[in-house]
C-alpha positions, 0 to 999 in steps of 0.5 A: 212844137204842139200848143198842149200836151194834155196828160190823163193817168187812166184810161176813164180819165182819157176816154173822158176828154178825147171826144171833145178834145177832137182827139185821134180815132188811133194812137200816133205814138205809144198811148199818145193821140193828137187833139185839136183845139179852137183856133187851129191849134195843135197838141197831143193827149198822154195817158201815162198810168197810175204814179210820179214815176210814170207821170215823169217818163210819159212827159219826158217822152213827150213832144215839145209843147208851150204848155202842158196840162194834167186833167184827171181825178183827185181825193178831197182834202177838205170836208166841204168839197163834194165829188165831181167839183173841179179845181184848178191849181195855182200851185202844185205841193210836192209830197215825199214818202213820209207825208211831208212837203218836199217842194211847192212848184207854181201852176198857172190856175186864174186863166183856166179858172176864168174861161171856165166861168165864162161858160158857166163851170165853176173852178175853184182856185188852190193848192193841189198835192202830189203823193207818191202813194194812193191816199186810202184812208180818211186819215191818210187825207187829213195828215196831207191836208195838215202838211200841205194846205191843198184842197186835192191830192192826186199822184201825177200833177207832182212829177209833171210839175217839177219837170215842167219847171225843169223845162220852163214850161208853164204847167196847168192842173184841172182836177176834179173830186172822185172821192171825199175828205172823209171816206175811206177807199174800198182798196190799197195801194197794192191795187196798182199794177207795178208794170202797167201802172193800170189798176188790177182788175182781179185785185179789185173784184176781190177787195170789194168782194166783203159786203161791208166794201159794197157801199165804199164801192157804191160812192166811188162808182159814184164819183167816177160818174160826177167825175167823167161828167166835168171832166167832159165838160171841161175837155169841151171848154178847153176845144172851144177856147184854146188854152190860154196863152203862156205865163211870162214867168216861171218859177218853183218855191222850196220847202 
């Protein structure tokens, strides 16, 4: 049994902790690579692609483990958060289609946010969200916001949730802010590549082709850079930590 499965949905998001995290040169299964971390223990780190339902097939493919981890970008909910914040959950809002709250699944966040602090990283402690879609608007933020009280929004750390209770195994989200509360995307949700569960890259060209996008294009590069900076510096906390050890309990709350 592995000692953390570490999920990452794109490949930025991987490439950014693999170093640290003394990860593989090549994969050992299909976007799988092992990882080691302090103490001589062992895991594996997962990049499942864009979306709930490939979040769920990558952790049911995944190898048994004590823990799991989701570790990538996130959308602010809230105005005061600024890009490249990190934030650990202590509990996980399930989205559904229509916005509203389908389940509140616990996390394990004060440990992560601890070890964080002694290292100097300030992690803020709250509710993440889960969507089923891609938030791209300002207002598509603040309706999620207002449904669920979650200061991120992200649109993996649902699924594994709620298949890391089915499982009872303790679930850890660190998320950090690429995007504002505030801001509008440059792009859709048709921007995701149904079969690869990558961005389209020819998509992207073209919805940023309108010089009145090149700002909102600007800040996300932008947000992307912050991001890739926390996450390596998270990645580095967790090699030379470890993660923390198991809650004892486990449990879900439905809305």
């Amino acid at each position: 049994m592995e000692d953390v499965v570490v999920f990452a949905a794109l490949p930025w998001e991987r490439r950014a902790a693999r170093r640290a995290l003394g990860a593989s040169a090549s994969p050992i299964a299909a976007r799988t690579w092992a990882i080691r971390l302090a103490g001589g223990r062992s895991g594996v780190l997962v990049e499942t692609g864009i979306g709930p339902a490939r979040a769920r097939a990558a952790a049911v493919a995944a190898p048994a483990a004590k823990a799991w981890l989701a570790m990538g970008c996130a959308g602010a909910l809230v105005g005061w958060l600024r890009r490249g914040q990190g934030v650990v959950a202590n509990e996980v809002v399930v989205l559904d289609a229509g916005g509203g709250v389908a389940a509140r699944m616990a996390a394990v966040g004060t440990p992560l946010a601890e070890m964080a602090a002694r290292h100097g990283m300030r992690l803020l402690e709250g509710p993440v969200a889960g969507s089923p879609s891609v938030l791209a608007t300002a207002e598509a933020k603040a309706a999620a916001a207002a449904a669920s009280g979650a200061l991120v929004v992200d649109m993996e750390s649902g699924a594994l949730a709620e298949l890391a209770h089915e499982r009872g195994i303790p679930f850890h989200a660190l998320r950090v802010v690429l995007d504002a509360a505030g801001e509008n995307l440059p792009f859709g949700p048709d921007l995701v590549d149904e079969r690869t569960g990558s961005l389209r890259t020819g998509r992207a060209i073209r919805a940023l082709a309108p010089p009145a996008r090149w700002p909102a294009a600007v800040r996300l590069v932008r947000g992307q850079r912050a991001a890739v900076r926390t996450l390596r510096a998270l990645a580095r906390v967790l090699a030379d930590d470890g993660m923390p050890e198991p809650a004892p309990a486990w449990r879900a709350v439905t809305a």
